[in-house]
C-alpha positions as CSV (number, residue, x, y, z in Angstrom):
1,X,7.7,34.8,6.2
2,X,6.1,34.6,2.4
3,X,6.7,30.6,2.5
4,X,4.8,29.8,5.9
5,X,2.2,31.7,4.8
6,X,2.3,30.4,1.3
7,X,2.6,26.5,3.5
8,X,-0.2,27.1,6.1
9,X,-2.2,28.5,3.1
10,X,-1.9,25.0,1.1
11,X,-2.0,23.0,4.0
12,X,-5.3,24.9,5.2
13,X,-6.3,24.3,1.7
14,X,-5.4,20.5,2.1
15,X,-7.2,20.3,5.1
16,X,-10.5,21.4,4.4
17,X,-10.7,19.9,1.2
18,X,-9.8,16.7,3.0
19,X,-12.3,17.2,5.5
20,X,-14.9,17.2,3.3
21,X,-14.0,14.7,1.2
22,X,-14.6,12.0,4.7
23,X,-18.4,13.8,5.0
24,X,-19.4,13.7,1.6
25,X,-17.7,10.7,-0.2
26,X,-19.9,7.7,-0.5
27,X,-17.6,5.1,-0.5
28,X,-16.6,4.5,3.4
29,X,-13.1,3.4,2.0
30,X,-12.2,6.5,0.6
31,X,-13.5,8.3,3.4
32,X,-11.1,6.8,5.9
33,X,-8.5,7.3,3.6
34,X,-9.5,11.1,3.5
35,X,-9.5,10.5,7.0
36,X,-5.5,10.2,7.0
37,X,-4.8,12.8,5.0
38,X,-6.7,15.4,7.3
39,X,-5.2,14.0,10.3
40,X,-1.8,14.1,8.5
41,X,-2.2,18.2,8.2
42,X,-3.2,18.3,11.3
43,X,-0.3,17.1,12.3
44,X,1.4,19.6,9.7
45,X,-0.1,22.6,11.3
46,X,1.4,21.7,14.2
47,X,4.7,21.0,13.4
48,X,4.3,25.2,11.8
49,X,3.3,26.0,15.2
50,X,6.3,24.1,16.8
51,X,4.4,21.6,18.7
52,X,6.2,18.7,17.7
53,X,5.2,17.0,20.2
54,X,1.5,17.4,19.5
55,X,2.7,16.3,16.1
56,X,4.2,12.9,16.8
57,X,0.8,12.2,19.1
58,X,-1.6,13.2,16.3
59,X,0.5,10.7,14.2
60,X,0.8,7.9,16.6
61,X,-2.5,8.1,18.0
62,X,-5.0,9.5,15.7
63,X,-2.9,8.2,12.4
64,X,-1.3,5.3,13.9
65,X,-3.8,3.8,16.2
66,X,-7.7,5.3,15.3
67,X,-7.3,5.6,11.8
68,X,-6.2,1.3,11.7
69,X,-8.6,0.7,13.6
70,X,-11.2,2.1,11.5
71,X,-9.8,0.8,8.5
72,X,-9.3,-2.9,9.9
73,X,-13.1,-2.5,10.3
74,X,-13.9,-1.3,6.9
75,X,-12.5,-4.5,5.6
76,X,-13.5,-6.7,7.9
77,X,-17.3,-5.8,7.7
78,X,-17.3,-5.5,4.0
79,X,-19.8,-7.7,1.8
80,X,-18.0,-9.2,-1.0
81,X,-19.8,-8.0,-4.8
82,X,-21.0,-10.8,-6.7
83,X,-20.0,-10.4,-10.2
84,X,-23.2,-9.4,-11.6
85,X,-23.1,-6.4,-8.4
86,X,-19.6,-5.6,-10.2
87,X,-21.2,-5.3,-13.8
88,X,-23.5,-3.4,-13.0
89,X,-22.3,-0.9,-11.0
C-alpha cells in the first residue's frame, strides 16, 4: 500500500512537472517531447488504476499517433539557422 502511494505520488509529481514543461518551454521541440512524457504517465496512472486498456489507447493513440504527428510537423515547418543565427544565439 506504502509503494502505490509512494508510485502515484512520483508519477503525479512527473506529470505535472511535465505538464508544465509543454506550456512554458520556449522551444516547440522540447515541448512535444514534454508532450510524451505527460502522455506516458497518463498512461501510468492508468495502468495503477487497472485500466489497461485505457493504457494501451493512451499509448497508441495519443503517444503513438498525435504525438508523431505533431512532431513530424515540428520538423517539417522548421527554418534552418544560418550560421551567424547559430553564433549568436
Amino acid at each position: 500500500m506504502v509503494y502505490e502511494t509512494l508510485a502515484f505520488g512520483l508519477f503525479a509529481v512527473v506529470t505535472i512537472a511535465s505538464s508544465l514543461g509543454v506550456v512554458l518551454v520556449r522551444d516547440v521541440w522540447h515541448s512535444a517531447l514534454l508532450l510524451g512524457v505527460a502522455l506516458l504517465s497518463v498512461a501510468v496512472h492508468y495502468v495503477m488504476l487497472e485500466a489497461e486498456f485505457l493504457a494501451a489507447m493512451q499509448i497508441l493513440v495519443y503517444v503513438g499517433g498525435v504525438l508523431v504527428l505533431i512532431t513530424f510537423a515540428v520538423m517539417l515547418t522548421r527554418q534552418a539557422q544560418t550560421e551567424e543565427e547559430v553564433t549568436e544565439a
